[in-house]
N, C-alpha and C positions, 0 to 999 in steps of 0.2 A: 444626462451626464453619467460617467460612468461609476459614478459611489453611489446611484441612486439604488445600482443594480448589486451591489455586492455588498454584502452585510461583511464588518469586519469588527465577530467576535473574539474576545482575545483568549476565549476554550471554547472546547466545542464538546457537544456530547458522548457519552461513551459509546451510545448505538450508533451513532454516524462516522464516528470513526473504527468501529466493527463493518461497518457496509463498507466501506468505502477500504479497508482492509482486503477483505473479500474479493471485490469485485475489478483490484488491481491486481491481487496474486493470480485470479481466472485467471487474467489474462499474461500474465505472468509463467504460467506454467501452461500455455498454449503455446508463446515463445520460446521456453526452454526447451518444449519438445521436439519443435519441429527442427532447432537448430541441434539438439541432442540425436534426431534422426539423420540429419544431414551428416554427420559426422560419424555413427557407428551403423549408420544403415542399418538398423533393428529397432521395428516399432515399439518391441516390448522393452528392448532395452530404454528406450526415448523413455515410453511413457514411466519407466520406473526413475528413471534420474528424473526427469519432471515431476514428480509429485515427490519423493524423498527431501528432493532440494527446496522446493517451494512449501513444503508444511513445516522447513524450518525457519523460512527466511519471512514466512507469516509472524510466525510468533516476534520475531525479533523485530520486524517494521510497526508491529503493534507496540510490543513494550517500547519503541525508539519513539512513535508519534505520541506516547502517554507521557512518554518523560518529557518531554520539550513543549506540554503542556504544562507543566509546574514552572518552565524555568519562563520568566516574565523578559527578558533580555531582548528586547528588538516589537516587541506585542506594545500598542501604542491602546489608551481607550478610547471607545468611541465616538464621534462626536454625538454631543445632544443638541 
């Protein structure tokens, strides 16, 4: 069944949601670049609005996933 396979804790820790921070903006700022290329046809220009845009939109998806760990509203406990 499929709850055997998916733990559903109601926080999660703070280096897993640094990884996983991480490892969405990569990809994230691989997206913006290449649509950022696509649009002003300069790779350097691409690669500067991709990394500008994405080290700020890090910060702010990390403070956004840390606060909506305090708020308990819709997080159920787990079954024992």
């Amino acid at each position: 069944m499929l709850r055997d396979y998916i733990s559903w804790r109601p926080h999660e820790a703070r280096r897993r949601a640094i990884v996983k921070t991480l490892l969405y903006r990569a990809l994230m700022v691989l997206v913006t670049i290449v649509v950022a290329w696509a649009v002003t046809g300069s790779a350097t220009d691409a690669v500067n609005i991709g990394v500008a845009a994405n080290v700020i939109k890090t910060g702010t998806y990390y403070g956004y996933e840390r606060l909506w760990n305090r708020i308990s509203w819709g997080v159920t406990a787990p079954e024992r």
